[in-house]
N, C-alpha and C positions, 0 to 999 in steps of 0.2 A: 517411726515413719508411718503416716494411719495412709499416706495412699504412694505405691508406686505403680507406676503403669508400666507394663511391658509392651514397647509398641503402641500399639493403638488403643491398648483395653487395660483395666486396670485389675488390678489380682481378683478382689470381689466380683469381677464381671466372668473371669474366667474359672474360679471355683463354681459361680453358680449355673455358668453353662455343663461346666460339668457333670455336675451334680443334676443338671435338668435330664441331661442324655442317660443316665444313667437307670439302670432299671432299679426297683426298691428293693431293698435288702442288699442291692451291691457296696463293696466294700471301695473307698478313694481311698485309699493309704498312704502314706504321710509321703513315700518314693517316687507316687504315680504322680500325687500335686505340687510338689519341690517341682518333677520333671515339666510340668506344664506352663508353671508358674516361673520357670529357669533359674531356679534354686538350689543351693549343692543342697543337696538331702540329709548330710552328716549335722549340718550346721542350722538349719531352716525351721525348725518346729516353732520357734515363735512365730516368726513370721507366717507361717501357712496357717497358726490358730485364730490370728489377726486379720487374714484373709478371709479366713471363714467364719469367722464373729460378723465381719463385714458383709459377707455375702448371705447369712442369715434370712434377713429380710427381704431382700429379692428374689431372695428363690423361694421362700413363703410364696409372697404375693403375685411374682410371675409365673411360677409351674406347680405350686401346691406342694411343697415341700419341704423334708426338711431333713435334716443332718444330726446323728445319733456321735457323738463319741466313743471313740470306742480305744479304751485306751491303750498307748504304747504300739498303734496300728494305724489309725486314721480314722476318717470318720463313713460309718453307713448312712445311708440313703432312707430314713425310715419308713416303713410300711405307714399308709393312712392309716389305720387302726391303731397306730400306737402313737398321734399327735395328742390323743386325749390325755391318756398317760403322762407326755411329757407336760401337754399344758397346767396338769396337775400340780407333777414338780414345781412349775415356776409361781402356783400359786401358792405351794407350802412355803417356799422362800418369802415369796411374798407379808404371807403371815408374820412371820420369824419378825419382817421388818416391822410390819405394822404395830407388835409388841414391843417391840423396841420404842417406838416412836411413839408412843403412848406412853410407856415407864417415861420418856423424858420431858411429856408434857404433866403426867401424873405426878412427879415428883420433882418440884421445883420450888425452889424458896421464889413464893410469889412476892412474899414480905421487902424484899431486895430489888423487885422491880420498878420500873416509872411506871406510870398510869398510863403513856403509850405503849409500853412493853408489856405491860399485862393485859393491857385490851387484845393488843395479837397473840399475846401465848393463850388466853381463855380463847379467842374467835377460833383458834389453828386446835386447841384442845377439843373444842366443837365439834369441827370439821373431819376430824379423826374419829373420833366419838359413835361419831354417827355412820361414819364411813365402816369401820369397823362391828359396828351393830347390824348394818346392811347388810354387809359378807356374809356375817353369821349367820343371818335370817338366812341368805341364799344356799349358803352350805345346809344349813338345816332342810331348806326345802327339798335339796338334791340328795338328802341321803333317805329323805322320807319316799321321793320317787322311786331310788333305786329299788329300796325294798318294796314297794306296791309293785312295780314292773318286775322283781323276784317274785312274790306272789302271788301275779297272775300268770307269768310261767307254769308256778309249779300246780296250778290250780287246773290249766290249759293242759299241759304236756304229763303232770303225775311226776311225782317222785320215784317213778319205779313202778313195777307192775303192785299192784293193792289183791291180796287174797281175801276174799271174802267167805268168813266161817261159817258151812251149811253141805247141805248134799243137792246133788241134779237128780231130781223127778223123771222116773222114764216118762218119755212121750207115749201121748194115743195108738 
């Protein structure tokens, strides 16, 4: 059941206000949202993960936020600092698919298809192609920044104090 409403507001509406009030790093655990959400607690973990799959998105794009896993507990409230991280995650996933999706247009008895069927598995082979070229490009650019902005760090601030091998000349 992808929606039940309690009352007037629907579970996703009520996980994401919670999660709005909530300060970062605090923990919703799976007791306090069953309880909100008017769920026995014993029996509800699907439904509250269902909730908050749903609620994802609106509390992104309403309060700036978002929701950490935390397993066998419920879920935190993640610090802004650690959105990049996750966005990370979801783009290594991402990857995984796109290889995927690639081995099935890479490897296909084209031989076995009609001439409409091969016209779309080469245009969609294309479109991946290139898609997957782009990423790369862009990944490669961002790991080329990262280290330039490591390098001017350590250029700016030093690695550590630098001794410099000699003696100090008494003054006049």
């Amino acid at each position: 059941m992808p929606f039940q409403p309690r009352g007037d507001q629907a579970q996703r509406t009520i996980v994401a206000q919670a999660a709005a009030k909530a300060e970062y790093g605090e923990l919703l655990t799976f007791g306090e949202l069953a309880a909100r959400l008017h769920l026995d607690p014993a029996r509800s973990r699907d439904q509250i993960r269902q909730a908050v799959a749903s609620a994802r998105p609106l509390l992104l794009k309403d309060a700036l936020r978002a929701l950490v896993s935390v397993r066998g507990q419920g879920y935190r409230v993640a610090r802004p600092g650690e959105q990049a991280g996750m966005a990370q995650g979801h783009r290594r996933k991402a990857d995984t698919q796109m290889v995927k999706a690639l081995d099935l247009v890479t490897f296909a008895d084209e031989s076995r298809m009609s001439r409409e069927e091969l016209d779309r598995h080469r245009a969609v082979a294309l479109v991946l192609t290139t898609l997957h070229q782009r990423m790369m490009g862009a990944e490669s650019r961002l790991d080329n920044l990262e280290k330039a902005v490591d390098g001017l760090k350590s250029a700016v601030l030093g690695n550590g104090p630098t001794v410099i091998p000699g003696r100090v000349e008494p003054g006049p």
